[in-house]
Every structure is written in C-alpha cells, then in structure tokens.
C-alpha positions in Angstrom: -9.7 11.3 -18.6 -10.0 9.3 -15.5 -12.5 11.1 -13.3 -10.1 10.2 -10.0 -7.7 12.7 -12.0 -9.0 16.1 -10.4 -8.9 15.2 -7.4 -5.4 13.4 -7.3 -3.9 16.1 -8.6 -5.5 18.5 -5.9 -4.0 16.0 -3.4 -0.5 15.9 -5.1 -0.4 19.9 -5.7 -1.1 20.5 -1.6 1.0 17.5 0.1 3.9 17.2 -2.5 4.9 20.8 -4.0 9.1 21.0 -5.2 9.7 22.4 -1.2 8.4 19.1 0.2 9.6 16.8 -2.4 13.6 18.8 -1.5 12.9 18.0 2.6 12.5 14.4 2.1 15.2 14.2 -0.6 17.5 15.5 2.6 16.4 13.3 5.2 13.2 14.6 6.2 10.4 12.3 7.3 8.2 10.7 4.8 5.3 9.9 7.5 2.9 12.9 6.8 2.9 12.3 3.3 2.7 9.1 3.3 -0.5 8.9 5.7 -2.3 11.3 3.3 -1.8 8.6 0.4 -2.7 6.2 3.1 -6.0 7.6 4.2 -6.9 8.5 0.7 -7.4 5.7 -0.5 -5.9 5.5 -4.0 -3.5 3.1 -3.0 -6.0 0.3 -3.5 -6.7 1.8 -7.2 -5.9 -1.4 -8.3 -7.2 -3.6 -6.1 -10.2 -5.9 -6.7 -13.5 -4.3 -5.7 -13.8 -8.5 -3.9 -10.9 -7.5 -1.7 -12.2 -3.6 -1.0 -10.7 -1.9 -3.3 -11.6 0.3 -6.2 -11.0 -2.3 -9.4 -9.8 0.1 -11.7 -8.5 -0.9 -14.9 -4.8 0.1 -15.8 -6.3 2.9 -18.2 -7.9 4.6 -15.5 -4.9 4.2 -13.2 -1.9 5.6 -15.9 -3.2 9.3 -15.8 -2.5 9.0 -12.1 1.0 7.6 -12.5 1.4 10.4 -14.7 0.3 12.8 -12.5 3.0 11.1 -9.8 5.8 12.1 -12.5 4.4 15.4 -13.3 5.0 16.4 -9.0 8.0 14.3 -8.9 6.5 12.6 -5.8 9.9 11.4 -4.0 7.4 8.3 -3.0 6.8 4.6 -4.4 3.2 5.5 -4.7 2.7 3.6 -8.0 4.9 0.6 -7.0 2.5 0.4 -3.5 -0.7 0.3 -5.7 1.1 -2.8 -8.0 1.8 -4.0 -4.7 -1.2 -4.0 -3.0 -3.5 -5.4 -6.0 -0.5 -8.7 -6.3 -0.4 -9.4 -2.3 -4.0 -10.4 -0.6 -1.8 -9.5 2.8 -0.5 -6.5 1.6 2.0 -4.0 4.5 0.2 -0.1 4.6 4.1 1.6 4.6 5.7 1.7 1.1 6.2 -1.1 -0.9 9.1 -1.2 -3.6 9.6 -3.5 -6.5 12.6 -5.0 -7.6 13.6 -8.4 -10.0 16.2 -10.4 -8.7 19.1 -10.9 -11.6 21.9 -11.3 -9.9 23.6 -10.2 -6.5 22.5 -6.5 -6.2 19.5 -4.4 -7.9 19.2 -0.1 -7.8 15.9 0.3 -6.7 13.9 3.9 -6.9 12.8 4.8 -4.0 14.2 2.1 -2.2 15.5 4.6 0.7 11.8 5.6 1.3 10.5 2.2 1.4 9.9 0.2 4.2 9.6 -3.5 2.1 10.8 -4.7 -0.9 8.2 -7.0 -3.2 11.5 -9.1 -5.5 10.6 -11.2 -8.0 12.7 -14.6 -7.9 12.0 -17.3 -10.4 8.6 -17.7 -10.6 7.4 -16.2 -7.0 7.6 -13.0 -5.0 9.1 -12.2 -1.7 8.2 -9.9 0.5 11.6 -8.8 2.6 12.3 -5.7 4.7 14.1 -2.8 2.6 17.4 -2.1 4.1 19.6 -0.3 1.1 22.0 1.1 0.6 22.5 4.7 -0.8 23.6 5.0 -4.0 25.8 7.7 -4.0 24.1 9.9 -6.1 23.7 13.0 -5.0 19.5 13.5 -3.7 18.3 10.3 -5.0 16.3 8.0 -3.0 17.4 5.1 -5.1 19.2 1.9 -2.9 21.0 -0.4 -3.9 20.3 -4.0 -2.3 22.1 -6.9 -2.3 19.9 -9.4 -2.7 20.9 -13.2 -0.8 18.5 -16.1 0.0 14.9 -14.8 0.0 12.1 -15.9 2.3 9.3 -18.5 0.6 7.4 -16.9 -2.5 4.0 -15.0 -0.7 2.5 -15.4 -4.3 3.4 -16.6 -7.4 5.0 -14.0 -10.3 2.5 -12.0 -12.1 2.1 -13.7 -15.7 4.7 -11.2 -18.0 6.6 -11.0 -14.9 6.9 -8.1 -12.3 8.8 -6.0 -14.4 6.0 -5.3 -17.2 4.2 -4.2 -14.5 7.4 -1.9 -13.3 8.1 -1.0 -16.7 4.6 0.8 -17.8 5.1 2.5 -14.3 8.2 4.2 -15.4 7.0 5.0 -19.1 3.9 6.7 -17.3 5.9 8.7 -14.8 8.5 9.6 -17.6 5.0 10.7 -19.4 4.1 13.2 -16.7 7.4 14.7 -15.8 7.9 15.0 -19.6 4.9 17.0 -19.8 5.9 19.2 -16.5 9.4 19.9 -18.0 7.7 20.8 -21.9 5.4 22.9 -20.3 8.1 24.8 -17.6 10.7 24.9 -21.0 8.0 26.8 -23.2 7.7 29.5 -20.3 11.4 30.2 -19.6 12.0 30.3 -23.4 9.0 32.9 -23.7 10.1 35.1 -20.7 13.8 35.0 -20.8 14.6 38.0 -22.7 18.2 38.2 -24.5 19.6 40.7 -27.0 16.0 42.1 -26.6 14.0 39.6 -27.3 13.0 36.0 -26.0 15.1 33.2 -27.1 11.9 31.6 -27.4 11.7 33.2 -31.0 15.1 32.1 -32.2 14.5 29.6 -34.8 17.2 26.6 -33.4 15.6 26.7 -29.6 12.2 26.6 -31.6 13.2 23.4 -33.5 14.8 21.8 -29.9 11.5 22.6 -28.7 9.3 21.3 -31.1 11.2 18.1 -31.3 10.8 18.1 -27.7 7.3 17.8 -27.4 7.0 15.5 -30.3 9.3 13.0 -27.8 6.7 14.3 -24.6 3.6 13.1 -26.5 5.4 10.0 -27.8 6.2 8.9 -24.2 2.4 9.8 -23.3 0.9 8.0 -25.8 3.5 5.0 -25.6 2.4 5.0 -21.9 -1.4 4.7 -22.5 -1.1 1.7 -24.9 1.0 -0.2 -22.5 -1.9 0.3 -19.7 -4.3 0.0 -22.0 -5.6 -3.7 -21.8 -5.4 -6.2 -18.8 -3.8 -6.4 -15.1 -1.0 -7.4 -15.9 0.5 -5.8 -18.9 1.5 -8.5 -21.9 5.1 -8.4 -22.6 4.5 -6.4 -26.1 2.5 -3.3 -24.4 5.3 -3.5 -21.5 8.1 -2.9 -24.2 6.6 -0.2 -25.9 5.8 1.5 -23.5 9.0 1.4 -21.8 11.1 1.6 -25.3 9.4 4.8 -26.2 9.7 6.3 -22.9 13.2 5.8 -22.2 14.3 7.1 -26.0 12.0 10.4 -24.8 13.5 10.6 -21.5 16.6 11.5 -22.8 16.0 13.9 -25.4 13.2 15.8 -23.0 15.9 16.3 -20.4 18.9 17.2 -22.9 16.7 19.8 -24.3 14.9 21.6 -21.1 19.1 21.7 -19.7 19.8 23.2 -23.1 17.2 26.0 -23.3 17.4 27.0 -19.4 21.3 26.7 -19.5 23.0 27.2 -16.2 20.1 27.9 -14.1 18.8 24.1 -15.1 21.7 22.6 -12.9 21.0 25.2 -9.6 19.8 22.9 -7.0 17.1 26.2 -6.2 15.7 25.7 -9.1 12.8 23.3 -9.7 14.6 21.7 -13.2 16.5 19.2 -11.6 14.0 17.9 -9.2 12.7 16.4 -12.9 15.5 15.5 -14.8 17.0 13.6 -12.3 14.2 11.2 -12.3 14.1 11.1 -16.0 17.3 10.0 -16.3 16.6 7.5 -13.2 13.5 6.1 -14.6 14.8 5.4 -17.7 17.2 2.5 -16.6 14.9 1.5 -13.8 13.6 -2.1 -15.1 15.3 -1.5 -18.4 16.8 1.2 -20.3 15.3 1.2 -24.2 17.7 -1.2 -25.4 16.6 -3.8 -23.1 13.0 -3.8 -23.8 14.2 -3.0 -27.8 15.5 -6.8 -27.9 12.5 -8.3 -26.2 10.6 -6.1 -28.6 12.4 -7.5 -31.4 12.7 -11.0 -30.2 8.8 -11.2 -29.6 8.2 -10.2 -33.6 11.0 -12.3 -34.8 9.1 -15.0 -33.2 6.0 -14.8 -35.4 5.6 -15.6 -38.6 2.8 -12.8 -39.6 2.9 -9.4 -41.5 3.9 -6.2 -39.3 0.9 -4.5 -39.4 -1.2 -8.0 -38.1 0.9 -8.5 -35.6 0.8 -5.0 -34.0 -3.1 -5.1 -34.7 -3.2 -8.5 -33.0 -0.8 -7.0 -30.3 -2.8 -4.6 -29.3 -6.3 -5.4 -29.7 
C-alpha cells in the first residue's frame, strides 16, 4: 500500500464528505477544495522529481485514484495529476482531459474545470473549458464542442491520452465499488424485515457475493493497468478499463437492488456513487470499446494466449 495513502485519505474524509461533494454538485464554489489539493501537494504525484515533483510510479498513484472514487470527489483531481506530469507549463486550477473524435466530447468534470488538455492527432491542446451542461441531473459532466484547436503544447503521450484516461476511470470505478460493497453489506445486515435482516436471505446473499467478486475484479483490473510505466501500454489500458466498466454495472444494479427505494432518495448517500459508476464507465470507453482493441491487439500476434498475456504484462 502506497504510504501517501493515510494521509490522502485523511485529507479526502475532512475536505470532501457526501455534504460537500452535494454543495458543489448544486453550484457551490469549488475554490476551498480545490486550494487544499493545491497546497497539498499531491497534484504533482506524478510529476518528475527533475521538474519538483514527487516521481511516483503509476502503482503508487492508483490507490489514490481509488481513494478519489471511494469519496466521490466531485473534482478532476486525477485528470490534474495526468496533466501536470504531460505539460512542463502546466495551469494550478483544474485540468480536464478529453480526445477529440469528432465535433463534440462529454467530459466528467468538465463543469468544474477551468482547462481542457484534448488530444488531436498526434498533439495536445491546452484550451479554456467552457461546456455545456449535460442535462443530467447533478452531474458535472459538459459537453464541448470541439472546433479548430490552438498549436499542440506537447506532443500525444505514446498509447495516446486516453490509456492514460482509461486506467483513471477503472481506478475510480475500483474505489467507489469498494464504498458501495462495503455500504451494501451494512444496510443488508441492519435492515430488519419479517424479523430478520434481509442480509440472511439466501438470493440477496448470492447478489452480494457476486457483487464483490465484480468489486475485487475492477480493483485488481485497475492495479495491473497502473502497474508498469508512465504512460500505460495499450494492453494494461484495456483491461483495466474492460474489467471496470463490466463491474460498474453489476456493482451499481445490485447496491440499487438490495437498498431498494431508499438507493434513488437524493438524501441518501447511494446515488452520490452510482451516478459516477455509470458515468465513469462510458467516459473514454464503455467495455465494448476497449473489448475490440483488446481483441484486435491479440489477433495481431501470432503467439500462444498464455505468452502473450505473460509478455503483456511483464
């Protein structure tokens, strides 16, 4: 376990508990949190120690992505650190990422950012985020519609920004999964019906079990795709993404199933997570996306299965 962890997570728990995350969800400033990540200094995890930051591999970086998924930080923290280790030059307010395919992207967080880092051909622009809201209700996702960019500040990452965006989302999907396993567990142990918990009825036992087989899947899914260089290769990007995704799903149908109506209340805490699970799986690519590149990639060479995912991820 990274030995930043602790002390994140003490950070997180006092600057970002469910009654801050709401405010800025309805319109309230971002500033003091912000300035805490800012004067921490965790924002330059991944920047070179050359450049004054803390040169810490991806491995040591994904349990603190998690943790940002496990508070539902309503911030592009992660997507700031990727940021500021890519641009020598890099802006201190929020930094979202985005890869231009076409007119308009959905970015998350993308209301709450103040630039937008877009990957177009084989550079990346640094441009002023002015989105648009989505529509959805509480999400800080925008929608921009992306024209002629400024000249590249650097060139693309090798495996392109959105490996790097992808094992972002599989980790936060990691930690929110855990959050939601662990708040399941406890409403199915304390909610008492017909006498009993329904934690002891054999089907929401079964739901539940399957449920944490998909939250440790998406966990360890998201450590082998951070677990060799800066940047990801395009094989650890897609696993990690595939497998989080296919979790996301199940770990959300199943924590709405066991609370039941009091999942959807907006006073409950629930929804603060499944909303972002469903978000962060198709952000940068739902499963099937990075399923084809998956495939493509071992279609493409001619060894046995078990070399190539032992050559994959030596």
């Amino acid at each position: 376990m990274s030995e930043f962890l602790e002390p994140f997570e003490r950070m997180l728990e006092d600057i970002a508990p469910p009654a801050a995350v709401r405010a800025i969800e309805q319109g309230s400033s971002i500033d003091a949190m912000w300035r805490a990540f800012a004067e921490s200094g965790f924002l330059d995890a991944l920047v070179p120690e050359e450049r004054g930051g803390a040169g810490l591999p991806l491995s040591e970086v994904q349990p603190l992505w998690m943790a940002l998924g496990r508070h539902a930080v309503p911030l592009p923290v992660g997507e700031t650190m990727i940021a500021r280790a890519l641009l020598a030059d890099a802006p201190e307010a929020p930094v979202a990422l985005a890869v231009a395919e076409g007119a308009a992207v959905v970015v998350p967080c993308g209301l709450v950012a103040a630039h937008l880092l877009v990957e177009s051909g084989d550079g990346l622009h640094l441009i002023e985020a002015k989105g648009k809201a989505t529509g959805v209700p509480a999400s800080l996702a925008a929608r921009f519609d992306l024209g002629a960019l400024p000249a590249p500040v650097v060139p693309a990452p090798e495996g392109s920004l959105r490996g790097l965006a992808a094992i972002l989302r599989a980790a936060l999907i990691a930690g929110a999964a855990e959050r939601l396993t662990a708040m399941t567990a406890t409403y199915a142990n304390e909610r008492v019906q017909f006498g009993k918990p329904i934690g002891r009825q054999q089907a929401l036992q079964q739901q539940m079990a399957v449920m944490a087989e998909e939250m440790v899947a998406a966990r360890v899914a998201s450590q082998l795709g951070c677990a060799g260089a800066f940047p990801p290769s395009l094989v650890a990007a897609a696993t990690a993404k595939s497998v989080a995704s296919r979790a996301a799903a199940c770990v959300a149908a199943t924590a709405h199933a066991v609370h039941g109506a009091i999942g959807i209340s907006e006073e409950y805490d629930l929804q603060l997570f499944t909303r972002r699970l469903h978000e962060w799986r198709l952000a940068d690519g739902s499963e099937t996306y990075w399923n084809r590149l998956l495939g493509a990639a071992r279609l493409g060479d001619a060894g046995r299965s078990v070399d190539y995912v032992r050559e994959a991820f030596a």
